[in-house]
PAFIKE-489626 format. One line per 5 residues: for each residue x, y, z of C-alpha. Coordinates in steps of 0.25 Angstrom, whole numbers. Last residue first. Layout:
% PAFIKE-489626
X,Y,Z | ...
***
This chain:
% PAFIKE-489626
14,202,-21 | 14,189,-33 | 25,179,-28 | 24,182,-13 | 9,182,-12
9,170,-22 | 18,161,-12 | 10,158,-1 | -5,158,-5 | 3,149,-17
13,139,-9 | 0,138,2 | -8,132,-11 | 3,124,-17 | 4,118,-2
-12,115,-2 | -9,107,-17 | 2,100,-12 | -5,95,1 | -16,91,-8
-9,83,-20 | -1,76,-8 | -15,71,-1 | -18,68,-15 | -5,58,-17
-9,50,-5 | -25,50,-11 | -19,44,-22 | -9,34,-16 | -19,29,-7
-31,30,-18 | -21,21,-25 | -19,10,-17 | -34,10,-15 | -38,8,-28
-26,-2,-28 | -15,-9,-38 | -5,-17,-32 | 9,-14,-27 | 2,-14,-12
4,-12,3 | 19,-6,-2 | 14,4,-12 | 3,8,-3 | 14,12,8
24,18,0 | 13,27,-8 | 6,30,6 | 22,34,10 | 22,43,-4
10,50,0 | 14,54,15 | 27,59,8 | 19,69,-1 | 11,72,11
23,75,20 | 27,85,9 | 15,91,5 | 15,95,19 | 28,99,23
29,108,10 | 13,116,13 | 18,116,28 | 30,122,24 | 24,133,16
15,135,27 | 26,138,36 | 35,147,27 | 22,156,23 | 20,158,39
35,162,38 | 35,171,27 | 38,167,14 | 52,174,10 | 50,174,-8
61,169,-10 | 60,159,3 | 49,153,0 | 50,153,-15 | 62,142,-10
54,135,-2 | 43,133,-11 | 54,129,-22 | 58,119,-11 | 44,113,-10
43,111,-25 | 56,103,-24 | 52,96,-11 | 38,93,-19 | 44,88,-30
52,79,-23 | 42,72,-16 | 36,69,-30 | 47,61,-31 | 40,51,-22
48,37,-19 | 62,42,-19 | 59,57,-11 | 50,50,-2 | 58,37,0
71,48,5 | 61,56,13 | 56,43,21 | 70,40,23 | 73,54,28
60,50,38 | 65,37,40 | 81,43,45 | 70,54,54 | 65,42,62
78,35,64 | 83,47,71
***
């Protein structure tokens, strides 16, 4: 039980530290929502989660890298920041494959 009490923990430091993390459970929902208005099939319901569970966990994957650099050091570093960049791009990705399987998913619906 103590396991799941760090993982709630985690999602408390998340939503604090990153609100960003925010935005992306707001965007998720009104993914959601359209989901359901316009009654996505199952498959269509899978790879949607997928493309939430995803950006998701990389989104939280980025803000522990941020924890972790900003504890080894408060100074400025090349390398510090490549960490922090490369973490944020990894986001940047996932976002942009989800925002790709929202649209092959959600234009037939929308426009036929």
């Amino acid at each position: 039980m103590k396991r799941f009490r760090y993982a709630f923990e985690g999602l408390y430091a998340l939503f604090k530290k990153d609100y960003k993390f925010l935005i992306h459970v707001l965007i998720a929902l009104i993914v959601i929502i359209c989901g359901f208005i316009f009654q996505l099939t199952a498959i269509e319901w899978m790879f949607i989660i997928i493309a939430i569970g995803l950006v998701s966990a990389f989104e939280a994957m980025n803000t522990a890298l941020e924890y972790v650099v900003d504890l080894v050091t408060s100074d400025y570093h090349a390398l510090a920041k490549h960490a922090k960049d490369v973490a944020a791009a990894s986001v940047l990705i996932t976002a942009l494959i989800a925002l790709v399987i929202g649209l092959i998913i959600f234009i037939p619906h929308i426009f036929y």
